[in-house]
C-alpha beads as a LAMMPS data file, in Angstrom:
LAMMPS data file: protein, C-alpha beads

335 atoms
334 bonds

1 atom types
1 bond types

-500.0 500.0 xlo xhi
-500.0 500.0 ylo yhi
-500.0 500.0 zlo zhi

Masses

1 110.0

Atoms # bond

1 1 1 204.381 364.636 -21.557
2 1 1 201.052 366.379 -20.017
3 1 1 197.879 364.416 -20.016
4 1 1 195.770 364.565 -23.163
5 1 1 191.951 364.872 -22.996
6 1 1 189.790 361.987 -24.259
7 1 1 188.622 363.944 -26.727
8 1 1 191.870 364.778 -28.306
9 1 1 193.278 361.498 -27.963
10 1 1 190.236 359.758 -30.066
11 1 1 190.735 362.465 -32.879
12 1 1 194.775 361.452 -33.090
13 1 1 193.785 358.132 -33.154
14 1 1 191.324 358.704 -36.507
15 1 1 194.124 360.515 -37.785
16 1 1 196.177 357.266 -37.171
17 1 1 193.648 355.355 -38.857
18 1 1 193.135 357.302 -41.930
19 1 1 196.550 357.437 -42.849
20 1 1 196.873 353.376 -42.742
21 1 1 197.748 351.997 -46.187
22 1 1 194.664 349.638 -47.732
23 1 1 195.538 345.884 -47.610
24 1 1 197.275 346.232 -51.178
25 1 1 199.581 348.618 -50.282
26 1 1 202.713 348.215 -48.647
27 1 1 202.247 349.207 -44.558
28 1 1 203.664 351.966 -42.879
29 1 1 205.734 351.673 -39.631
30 1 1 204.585 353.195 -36.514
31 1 1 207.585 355.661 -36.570
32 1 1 205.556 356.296 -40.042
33 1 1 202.397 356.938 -38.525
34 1 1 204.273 359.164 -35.525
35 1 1 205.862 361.249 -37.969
36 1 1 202.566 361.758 -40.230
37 1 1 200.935 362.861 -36.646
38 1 1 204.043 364.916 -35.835
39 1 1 203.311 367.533 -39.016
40 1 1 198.923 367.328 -37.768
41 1 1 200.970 369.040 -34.950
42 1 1 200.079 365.858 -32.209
43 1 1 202.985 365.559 -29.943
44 1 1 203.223 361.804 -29.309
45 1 1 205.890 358.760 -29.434
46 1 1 206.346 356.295 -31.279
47 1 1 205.761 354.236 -28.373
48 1 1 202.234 355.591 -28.224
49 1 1 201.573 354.978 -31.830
50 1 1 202.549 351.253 -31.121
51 1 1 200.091 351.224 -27.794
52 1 1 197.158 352.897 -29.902
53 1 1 197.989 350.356 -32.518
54 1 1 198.038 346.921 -30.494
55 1 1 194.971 348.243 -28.563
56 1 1 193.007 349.446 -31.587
57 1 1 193.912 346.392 -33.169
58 1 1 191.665 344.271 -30.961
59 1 1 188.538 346.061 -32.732
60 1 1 189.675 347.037 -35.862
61 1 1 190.423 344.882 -38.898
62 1 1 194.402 346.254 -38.536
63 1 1 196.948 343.690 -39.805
64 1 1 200.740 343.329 -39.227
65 1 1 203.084 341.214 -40.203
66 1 1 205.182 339.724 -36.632
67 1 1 208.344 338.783 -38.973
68 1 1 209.024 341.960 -39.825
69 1 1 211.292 344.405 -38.549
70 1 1 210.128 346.782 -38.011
71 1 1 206.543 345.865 -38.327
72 1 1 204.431 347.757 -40.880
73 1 1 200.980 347.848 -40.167
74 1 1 197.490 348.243 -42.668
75 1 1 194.170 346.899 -43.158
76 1 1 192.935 343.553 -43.223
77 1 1 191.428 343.074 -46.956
78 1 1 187.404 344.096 -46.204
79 1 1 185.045 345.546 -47.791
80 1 1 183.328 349.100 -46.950
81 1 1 185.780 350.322 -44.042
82 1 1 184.024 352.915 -41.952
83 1 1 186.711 355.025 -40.954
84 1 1 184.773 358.323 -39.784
85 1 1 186.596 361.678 -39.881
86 1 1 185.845 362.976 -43.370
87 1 1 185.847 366.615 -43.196
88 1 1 182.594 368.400 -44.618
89 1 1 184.722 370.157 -47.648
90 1 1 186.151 366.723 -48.787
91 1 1 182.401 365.078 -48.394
92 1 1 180.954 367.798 -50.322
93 1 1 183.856 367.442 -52.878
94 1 1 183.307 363.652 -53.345
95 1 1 179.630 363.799 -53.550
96 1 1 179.663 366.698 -56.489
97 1 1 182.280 364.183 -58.242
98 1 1 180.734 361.050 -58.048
99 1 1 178.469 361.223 -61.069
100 1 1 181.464 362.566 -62.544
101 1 1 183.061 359.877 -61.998
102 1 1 181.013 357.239 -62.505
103 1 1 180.333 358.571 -66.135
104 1 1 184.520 358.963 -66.506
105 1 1 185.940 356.322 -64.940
106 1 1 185.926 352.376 -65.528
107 1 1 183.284 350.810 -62.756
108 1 1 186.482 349.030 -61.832
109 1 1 187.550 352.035 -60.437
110 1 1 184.360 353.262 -59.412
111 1 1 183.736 350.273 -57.311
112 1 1 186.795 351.327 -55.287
113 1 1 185.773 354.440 -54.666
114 1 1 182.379 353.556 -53.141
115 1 1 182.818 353.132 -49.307
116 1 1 184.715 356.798 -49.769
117 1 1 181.280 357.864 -51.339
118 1 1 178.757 356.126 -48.659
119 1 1 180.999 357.991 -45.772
120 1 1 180.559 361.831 -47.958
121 1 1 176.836 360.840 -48.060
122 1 1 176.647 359.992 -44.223
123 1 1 179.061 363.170 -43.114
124 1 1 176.482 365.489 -45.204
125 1 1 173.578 363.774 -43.300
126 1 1 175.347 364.626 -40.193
127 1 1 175.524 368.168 -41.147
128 1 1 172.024 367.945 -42.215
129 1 1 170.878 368.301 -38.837
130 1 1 173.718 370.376 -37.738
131 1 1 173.100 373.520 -39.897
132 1 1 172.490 374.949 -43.109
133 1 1 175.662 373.781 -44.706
134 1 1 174.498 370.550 -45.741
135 1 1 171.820 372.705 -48.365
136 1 1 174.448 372.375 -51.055
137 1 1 174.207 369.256 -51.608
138 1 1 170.842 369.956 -52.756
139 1 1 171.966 373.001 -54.763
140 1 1 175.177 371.789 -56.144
141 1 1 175.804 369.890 -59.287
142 1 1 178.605 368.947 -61.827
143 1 1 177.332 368.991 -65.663
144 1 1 179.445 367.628 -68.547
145 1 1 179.868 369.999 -71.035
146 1 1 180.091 367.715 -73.327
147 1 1 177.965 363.935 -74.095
148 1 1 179.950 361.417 -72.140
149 1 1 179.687 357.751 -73.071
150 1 1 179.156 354.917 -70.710
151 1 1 182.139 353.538 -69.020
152 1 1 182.707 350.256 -70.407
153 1 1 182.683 347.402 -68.101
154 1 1 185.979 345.744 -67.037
155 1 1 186.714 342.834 -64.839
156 1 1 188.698 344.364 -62.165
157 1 1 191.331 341.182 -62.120
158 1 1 192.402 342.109 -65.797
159 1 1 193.294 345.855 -64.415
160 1 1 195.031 344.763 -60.876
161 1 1 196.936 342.274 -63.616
162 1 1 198.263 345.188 -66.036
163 1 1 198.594 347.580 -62.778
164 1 1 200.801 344.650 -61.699
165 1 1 202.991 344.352 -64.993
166 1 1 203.228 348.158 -65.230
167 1 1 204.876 348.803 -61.729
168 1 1 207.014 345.607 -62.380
169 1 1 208.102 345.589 -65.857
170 1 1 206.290 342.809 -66.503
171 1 1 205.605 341.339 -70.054
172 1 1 201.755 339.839 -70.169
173 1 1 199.897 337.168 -72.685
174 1 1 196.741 338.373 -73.425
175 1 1 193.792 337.484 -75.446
176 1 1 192.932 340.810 -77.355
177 1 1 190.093 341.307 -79.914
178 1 1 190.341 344.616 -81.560
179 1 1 187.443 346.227 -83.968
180 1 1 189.331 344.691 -87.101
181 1 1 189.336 340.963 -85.331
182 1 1 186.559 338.705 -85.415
183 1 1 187.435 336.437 -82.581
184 1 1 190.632 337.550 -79.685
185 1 1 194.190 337.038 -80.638
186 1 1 197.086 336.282 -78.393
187 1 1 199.473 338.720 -78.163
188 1 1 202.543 339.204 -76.059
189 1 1 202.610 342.214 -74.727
190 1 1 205.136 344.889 -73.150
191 1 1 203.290 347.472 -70.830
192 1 1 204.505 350.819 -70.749
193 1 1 201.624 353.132 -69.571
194 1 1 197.382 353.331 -68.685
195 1 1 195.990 356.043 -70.074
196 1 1 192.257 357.195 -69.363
197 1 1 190.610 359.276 -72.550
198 1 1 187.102 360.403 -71.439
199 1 1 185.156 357.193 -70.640
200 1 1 187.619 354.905 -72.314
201 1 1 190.941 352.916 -70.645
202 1 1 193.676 352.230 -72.551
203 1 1 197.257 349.895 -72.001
204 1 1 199.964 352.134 -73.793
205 1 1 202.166 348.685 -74.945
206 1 1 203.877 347.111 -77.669
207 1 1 204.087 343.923 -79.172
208 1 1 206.364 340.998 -78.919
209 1 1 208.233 341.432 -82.674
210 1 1 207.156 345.301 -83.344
211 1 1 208.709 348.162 -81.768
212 1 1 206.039 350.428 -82.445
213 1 1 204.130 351.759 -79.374
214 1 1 200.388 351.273 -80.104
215 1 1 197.187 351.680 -77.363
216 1 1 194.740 348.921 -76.619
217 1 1 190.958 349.245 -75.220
218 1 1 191.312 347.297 -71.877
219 1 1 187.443 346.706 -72.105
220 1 1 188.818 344.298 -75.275
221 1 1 191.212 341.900 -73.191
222 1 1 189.290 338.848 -72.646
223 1 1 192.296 337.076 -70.257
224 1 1 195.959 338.687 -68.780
225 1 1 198.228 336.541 -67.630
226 1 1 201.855 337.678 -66.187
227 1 1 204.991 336.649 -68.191
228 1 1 207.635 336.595 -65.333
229 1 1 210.409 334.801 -67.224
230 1 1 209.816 336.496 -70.672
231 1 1 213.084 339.028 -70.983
232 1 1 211.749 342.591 -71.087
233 1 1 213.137 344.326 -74.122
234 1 1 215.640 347.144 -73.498
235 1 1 215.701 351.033 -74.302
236 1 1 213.805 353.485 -72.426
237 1 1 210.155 355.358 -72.844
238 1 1 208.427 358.213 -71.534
239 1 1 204.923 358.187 -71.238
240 1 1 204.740 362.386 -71.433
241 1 1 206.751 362.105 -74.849
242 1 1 204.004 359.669 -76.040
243 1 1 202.000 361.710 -75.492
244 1 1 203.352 365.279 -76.578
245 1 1 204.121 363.518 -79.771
246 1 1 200.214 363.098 -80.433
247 1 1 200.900 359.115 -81.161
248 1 1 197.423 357.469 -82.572
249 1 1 195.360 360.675 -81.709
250 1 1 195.966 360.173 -78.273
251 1 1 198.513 363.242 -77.260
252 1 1 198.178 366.865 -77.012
253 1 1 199.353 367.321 -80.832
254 1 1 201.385 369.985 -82.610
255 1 1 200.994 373.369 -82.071
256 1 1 199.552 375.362 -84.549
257 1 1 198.582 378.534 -85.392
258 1 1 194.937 378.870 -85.342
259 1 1 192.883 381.678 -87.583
260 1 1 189.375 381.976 -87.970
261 1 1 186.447 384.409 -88.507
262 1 1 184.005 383.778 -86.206
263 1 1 180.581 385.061 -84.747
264 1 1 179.497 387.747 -81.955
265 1 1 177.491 385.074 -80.017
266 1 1 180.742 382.805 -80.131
267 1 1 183.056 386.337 -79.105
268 1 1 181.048 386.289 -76.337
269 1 1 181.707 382.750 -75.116
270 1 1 185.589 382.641 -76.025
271 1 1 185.995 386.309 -74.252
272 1 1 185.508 384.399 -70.993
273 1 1 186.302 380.991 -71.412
274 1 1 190.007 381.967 -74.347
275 1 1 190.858 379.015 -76.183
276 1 1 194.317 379.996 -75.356
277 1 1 196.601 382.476 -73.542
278 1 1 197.550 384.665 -76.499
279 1 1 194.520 384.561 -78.032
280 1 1 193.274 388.056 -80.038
281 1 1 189.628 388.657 -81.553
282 1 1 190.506 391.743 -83.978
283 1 1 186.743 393.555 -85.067
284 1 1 188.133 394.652 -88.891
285 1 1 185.056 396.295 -90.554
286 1 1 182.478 394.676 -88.484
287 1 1 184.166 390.992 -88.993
288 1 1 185.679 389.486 -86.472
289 1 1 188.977 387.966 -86.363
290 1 1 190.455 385.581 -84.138
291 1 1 194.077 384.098 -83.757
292 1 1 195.246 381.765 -80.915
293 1 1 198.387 378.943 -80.635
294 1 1 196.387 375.610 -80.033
295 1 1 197.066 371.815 -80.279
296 1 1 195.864 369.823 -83.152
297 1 1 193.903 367.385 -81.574
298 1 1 190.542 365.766 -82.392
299 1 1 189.274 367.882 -79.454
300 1 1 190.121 370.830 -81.557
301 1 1 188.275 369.315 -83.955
302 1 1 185.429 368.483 -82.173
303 1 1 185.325 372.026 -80.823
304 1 1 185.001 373.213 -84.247
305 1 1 182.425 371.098 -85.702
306 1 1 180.651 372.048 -82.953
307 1 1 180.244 375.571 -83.372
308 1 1 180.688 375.079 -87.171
309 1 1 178.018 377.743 -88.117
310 1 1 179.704 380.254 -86.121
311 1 1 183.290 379.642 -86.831
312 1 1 185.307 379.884 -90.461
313 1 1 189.001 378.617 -90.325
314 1 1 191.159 380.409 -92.503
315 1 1 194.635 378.671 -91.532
316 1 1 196.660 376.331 -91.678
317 1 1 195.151 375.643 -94.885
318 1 1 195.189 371.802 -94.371
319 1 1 193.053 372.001 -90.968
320 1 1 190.656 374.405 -93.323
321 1 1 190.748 371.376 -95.819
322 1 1 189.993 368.307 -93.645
323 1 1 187.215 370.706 -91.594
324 1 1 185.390 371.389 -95.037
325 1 1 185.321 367.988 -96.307
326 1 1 184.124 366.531 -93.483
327 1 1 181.010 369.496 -93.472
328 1 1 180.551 368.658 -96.893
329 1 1 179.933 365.359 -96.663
330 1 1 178.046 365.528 -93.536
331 1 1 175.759 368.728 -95.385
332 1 1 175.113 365.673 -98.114
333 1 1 174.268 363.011 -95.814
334 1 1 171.331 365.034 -94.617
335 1 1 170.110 365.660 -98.290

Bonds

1 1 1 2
2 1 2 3
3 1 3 4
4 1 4 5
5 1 5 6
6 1 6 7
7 1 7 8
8 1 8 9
9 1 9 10
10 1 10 11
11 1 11 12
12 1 12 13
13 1 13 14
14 1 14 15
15 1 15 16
16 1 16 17
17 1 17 18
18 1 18 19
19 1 19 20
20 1 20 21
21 1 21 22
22 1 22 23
23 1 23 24
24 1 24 25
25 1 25 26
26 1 26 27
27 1 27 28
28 1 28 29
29 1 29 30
30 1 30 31
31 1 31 32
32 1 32 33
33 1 33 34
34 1 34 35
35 1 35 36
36 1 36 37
37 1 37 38
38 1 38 39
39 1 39 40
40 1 40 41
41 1 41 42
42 1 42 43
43 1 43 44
44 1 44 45
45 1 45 46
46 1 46 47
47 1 47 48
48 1 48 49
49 1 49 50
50 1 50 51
51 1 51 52
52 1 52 53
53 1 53 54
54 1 54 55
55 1 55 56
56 1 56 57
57 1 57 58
58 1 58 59
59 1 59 60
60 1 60 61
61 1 61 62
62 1 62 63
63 1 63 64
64 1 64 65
65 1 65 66
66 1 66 67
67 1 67 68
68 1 68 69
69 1 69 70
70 1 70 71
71 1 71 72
72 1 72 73
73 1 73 74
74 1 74 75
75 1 75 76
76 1 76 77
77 1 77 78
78 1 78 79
79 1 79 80
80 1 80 81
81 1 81 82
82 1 82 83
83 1 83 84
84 1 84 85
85 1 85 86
86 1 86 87
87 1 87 88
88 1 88 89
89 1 89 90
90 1 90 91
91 1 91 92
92 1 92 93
93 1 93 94
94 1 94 95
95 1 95 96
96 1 96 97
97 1 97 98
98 1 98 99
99 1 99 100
100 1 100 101
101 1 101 102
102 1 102 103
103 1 103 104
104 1 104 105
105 1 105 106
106 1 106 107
107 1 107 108
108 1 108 109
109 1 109 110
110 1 110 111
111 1 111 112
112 1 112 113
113 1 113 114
114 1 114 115
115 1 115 116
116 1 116 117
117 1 117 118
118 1 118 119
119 1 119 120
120 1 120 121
121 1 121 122
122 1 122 123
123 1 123 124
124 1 124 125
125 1 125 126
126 1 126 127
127 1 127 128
128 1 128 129
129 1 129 130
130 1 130 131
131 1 131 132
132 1 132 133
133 1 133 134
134 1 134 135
135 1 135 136
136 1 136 137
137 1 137 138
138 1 138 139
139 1 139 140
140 1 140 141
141 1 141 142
142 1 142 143
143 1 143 144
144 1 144 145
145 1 145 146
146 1 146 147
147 1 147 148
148 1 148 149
149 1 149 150
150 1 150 151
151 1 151 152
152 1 152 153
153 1 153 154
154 1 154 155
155 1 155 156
156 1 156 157
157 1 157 158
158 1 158 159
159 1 159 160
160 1 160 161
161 1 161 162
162 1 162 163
163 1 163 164
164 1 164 165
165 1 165 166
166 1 166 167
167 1 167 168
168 1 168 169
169 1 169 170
170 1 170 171
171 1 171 172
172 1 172 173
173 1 173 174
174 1 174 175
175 1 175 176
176 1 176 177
177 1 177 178
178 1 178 179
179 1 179 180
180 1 180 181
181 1 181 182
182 1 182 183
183 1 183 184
184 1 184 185
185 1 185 186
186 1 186 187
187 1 187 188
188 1 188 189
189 1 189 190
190 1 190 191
191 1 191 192
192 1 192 193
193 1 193 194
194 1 194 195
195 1 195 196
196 1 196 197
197 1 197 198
198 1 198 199
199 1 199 200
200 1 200 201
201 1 201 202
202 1 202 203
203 1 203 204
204 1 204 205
205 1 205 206
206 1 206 207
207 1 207 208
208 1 208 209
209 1 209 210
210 1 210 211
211 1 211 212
212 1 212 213
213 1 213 214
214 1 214 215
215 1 215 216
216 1 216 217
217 1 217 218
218 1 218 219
219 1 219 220
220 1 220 221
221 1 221 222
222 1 222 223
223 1 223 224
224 1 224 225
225 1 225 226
226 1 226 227
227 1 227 228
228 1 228 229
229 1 229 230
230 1 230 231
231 1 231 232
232 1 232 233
233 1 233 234
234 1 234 235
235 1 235 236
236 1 236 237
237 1 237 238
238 1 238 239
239 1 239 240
240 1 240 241
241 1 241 242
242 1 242 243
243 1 243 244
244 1 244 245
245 1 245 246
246 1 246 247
247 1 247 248
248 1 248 249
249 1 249 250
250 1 250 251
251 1 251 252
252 1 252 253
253 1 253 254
254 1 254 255
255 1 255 256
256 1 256 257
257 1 257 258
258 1 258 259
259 1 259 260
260 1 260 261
261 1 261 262
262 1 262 263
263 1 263 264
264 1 264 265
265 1 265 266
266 1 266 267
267 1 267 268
268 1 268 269
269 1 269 270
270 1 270 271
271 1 271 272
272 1 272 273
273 1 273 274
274 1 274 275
275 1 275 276
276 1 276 277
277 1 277 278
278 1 278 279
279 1 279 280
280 1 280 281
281 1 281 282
282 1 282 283
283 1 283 284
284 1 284 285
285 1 285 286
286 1 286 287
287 1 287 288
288 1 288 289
289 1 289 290
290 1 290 291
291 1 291 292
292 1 292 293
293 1 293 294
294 1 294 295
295 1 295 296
296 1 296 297
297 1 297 298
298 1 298 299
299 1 299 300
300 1 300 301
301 1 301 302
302 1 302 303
303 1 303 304
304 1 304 305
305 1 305 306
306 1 306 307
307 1 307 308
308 1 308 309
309 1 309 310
310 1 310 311
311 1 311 312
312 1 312 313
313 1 313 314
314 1 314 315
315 1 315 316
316 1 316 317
317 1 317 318
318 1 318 319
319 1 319 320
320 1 320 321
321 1 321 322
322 1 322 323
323 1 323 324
324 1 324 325
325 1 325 326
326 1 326 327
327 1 327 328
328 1 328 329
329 1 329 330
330 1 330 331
331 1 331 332
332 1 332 333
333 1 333 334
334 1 334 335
């Protein structure tokens, strides 16, 4: 195999490095790691891999377990890893996100994501003084088009806990206090999904004695414990039927089809931004028209209320209904 210049052989070896599972993962081999190089298009052995590795390992915080054959290798559990190597369109990706995230996601899962953000910030200051690509992070922002709540706050050991019973088929006792409850209940409790809805993380589950599949705030466990011996009910589930059957509010509801009369000013905004692929806006006499196949979802809902002076629905009749009752007594609440 021809000699490979330094320079070359300290980029495969960040390559290496950046493909290494965290410390909760399960390692990869170094045939792994060869093979993951192989498609980069570096030509090198596994025996190389296993020199970089032993050599690297000296500095780094690598683990790997001796007993096993073959050996698997990741990182030593640390805090704020510094692997450099980020390329400028992933640092400019994670910086635009991360008030995104934070606003979206549980600080659980924000906290993991720091040390990613920290290395975007210091690859744009790099650029900085490179050239004028780093200006975008001045000139770039994400804004919710909608108000986004806090994240609630939720101790990290309760998620790794359900993440834990999820993957495993594991039932869990829990202490859960929903709105109705004055003080946490124990429950036993048969995972079947996580499912993030804006700000909000829920455990898809159901209870010990009821059949019914029902959603619980995380934020609301006060303890998780794993049931190992506790015999995990049979019959199957599917998370994307949960869901596509619009259980509690949560899914993407039935399809309906939507009419309205609406507004110029809102023409103007649907002509770009359709609520749906079929949608038509028909101009009869100066009034327009509009018909689209949607979900019924609270979103749709939400999306309605919101532009409620500029939008009349016509059908289905009981979507008309529930919309007009609930401007009606909102129009009498403000006198």
């Amino acid at each position: 195999m021809p000699a490979q210049s330094k320079g070359s052989v300290i980029q495969r070896q960040w390559e290496m490095l950046r493909r290494i599972p965290a410390h909760d993962m399960p390692g990869l081999t170094a045939a792994d790691l060869a093979a993951a190089l192989e498609v980069l298009g570096y030509a090198v052995t596994q025996r190389t891999v296993e020199r970089d590795l032993e050599n690297l390992r000296t500095v780094m915080p690598l683990a790997v377990d001796e007993q096993q054959r073959p050996q698997r290798w990741r990182w030593q559990r640390t805090r704020g890893l510094d692997v450099p190597g980020m390329e400028a369109a992933e640092a400019m990706a994670l910086y635009m996100m991360r008030d995104a995230m934070k606003s979206h996601l549980p600080s659980c899962f924000v906290q993991a994501l720091e040390s990613r953000f920290t290395q975007a910030a210091k690859t744009l200051r790099v650029l900085a003084r490179a050239g004028a690509k780093a200006k975008w992070s001045d000139r770039v922002r994400i804004g919710p088009s909608h108000v986004v709540l806090k994240s609630p706050r939720i101790a990290t050991k309760i998620v790794q806990t359900l993440q834990e019973a999820l993957l495993n088929d594991i039932a869990i006792d829990v202490f859960y206090q929903s709105l109705q409850d004055t003080a946490p209940e124990q429950r036993l409790l048969y995972p079947r999904g996580l499912l993030l809805r804006g700000s909000s993380l829920y455990l898809i589950a159901h209870q010990k004695g009821d059949t019914a599949i029902r959603h619980f705030a995380v934020q609301r466990f006060s303890s998780v414990r794993l049931k190992h011996l506790e015999p995990w009910p049979p019959g199957k589930f599917s998370l994307d039927d949960f869901l596509d059957e619009g259980l509690t509010h949560f899914g993407e509801g039935t399809l309906i089809k939507f009419k309205a009369t609406i507004t110029e000013p809102l023409y103007k905004i649907l002509r770009d931004s359709p609520l749906s692929d079929d949608m038509q806006v028909v101009n009869r006499g100066g009034v327009l028209s509009l018909r689209a196949t949607v979900r019924d979802t609270w979103a749709l809902h939400s999306w309605i209320l919101g532009h409620a002076e500029n939008v009349v629905v016509l059908e289905p009749v009981a979507l008309r209904n529930s919309l007009a009752s609930r401007i009606k007594a909102a129009a009498a609440a403000y006198g």
